[in-house]
N, C-alpha and C positions, 0 to 999 in steps of 0.2 A: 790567776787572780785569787787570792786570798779572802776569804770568809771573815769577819768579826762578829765575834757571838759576845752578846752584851750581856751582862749579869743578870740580868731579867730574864733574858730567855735561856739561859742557865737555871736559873732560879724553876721556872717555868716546867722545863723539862726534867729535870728533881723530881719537883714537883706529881707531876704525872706520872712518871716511874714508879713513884712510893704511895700511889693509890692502886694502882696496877696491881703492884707487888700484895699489898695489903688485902683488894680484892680478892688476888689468887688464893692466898694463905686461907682467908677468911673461909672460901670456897673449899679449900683441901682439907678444914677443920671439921667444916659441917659434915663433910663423908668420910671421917674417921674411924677406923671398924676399931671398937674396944673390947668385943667377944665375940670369940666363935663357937657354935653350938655343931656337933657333928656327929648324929646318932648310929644310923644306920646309911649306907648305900650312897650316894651322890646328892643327899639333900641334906644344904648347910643352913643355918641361921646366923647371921650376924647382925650386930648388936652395935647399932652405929652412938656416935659422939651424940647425936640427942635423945638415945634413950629406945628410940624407933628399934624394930626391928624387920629387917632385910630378908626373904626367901632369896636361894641362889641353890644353884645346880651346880657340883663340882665338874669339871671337865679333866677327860683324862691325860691333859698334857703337862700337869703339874712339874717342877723344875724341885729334885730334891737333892740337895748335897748335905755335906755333915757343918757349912755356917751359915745355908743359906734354903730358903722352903721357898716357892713361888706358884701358889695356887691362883689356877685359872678356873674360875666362876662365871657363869650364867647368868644374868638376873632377870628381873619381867621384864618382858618386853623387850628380849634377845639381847639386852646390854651386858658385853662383857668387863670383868673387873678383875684386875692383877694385882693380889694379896702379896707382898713379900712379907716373910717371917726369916727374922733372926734369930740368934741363938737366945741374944740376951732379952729378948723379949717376952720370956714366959721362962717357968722353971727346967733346969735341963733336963733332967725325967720324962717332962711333956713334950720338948722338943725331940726328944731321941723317941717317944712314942709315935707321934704326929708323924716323924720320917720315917718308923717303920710302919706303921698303918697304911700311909701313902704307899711305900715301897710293893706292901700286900697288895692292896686293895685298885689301885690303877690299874694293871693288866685286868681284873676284874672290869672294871669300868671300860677299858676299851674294847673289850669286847663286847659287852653289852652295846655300847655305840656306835660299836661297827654291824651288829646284828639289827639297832636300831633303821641305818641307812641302806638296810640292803631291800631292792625293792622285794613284794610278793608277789609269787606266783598264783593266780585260782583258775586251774583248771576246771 
């Protein structure tokens, strides 16, 4: 048995789709990271679409190739957040910086966080 979908509920479910969709967007606007601030050590600041600014913990599983960066972040209240960065997203200088700093600076960090997780001993 065949279904007949009437133009209303065509209309209908359109409808609904393009609030969804607009809600999403609306949603992934708001938490737009427009700067990253990255001074020392695994503490970053970013600089979101309204102006706010974001603490976050870098994490040292970061993903770095020569077109593609993907930092994994901390935030309060243990929310993690995956940063991709492109090439053509900032100037190439800073991108080819940013991959070696990473490239540096992670084994540093994972060991620190593996030091972090190890229990102590008090004899």
């Amino acid at each position: 048995m065949l279904l007949s979908v009437t133009a209303l509920e065509t209309s209908v479910s359109l409808f609904m789709a393009m609030l969804v969709l607009i809600g999403y967007l609306y949603a992934r606007r708001r938490a737009t990271v427009r700067a990253i601030n990255w001074e020392t050590g695994d503490r970053i600041q970013l600089t979101v679409h309204t102006g706010g600014i974001v603490d976050a913990q870098l994490q040292p599983s970061a993903f770095v190739h020569p077109w593609l960066v993907v930092l994994q972040l901390r935030e309060p209240e243990n929310r993690r957040r995956y940063l991709p960065i492109l090439p053509d997203m900032l100037p190439g200088q800073q991108f080819r910086q940013l991959r070696v700093r990473l490239l540096t600076e992670i084994p540093q960090l994972a060991r620190i966080s593996h030091h972090d997780d190890e229990p102590s001993l008090d004899l």
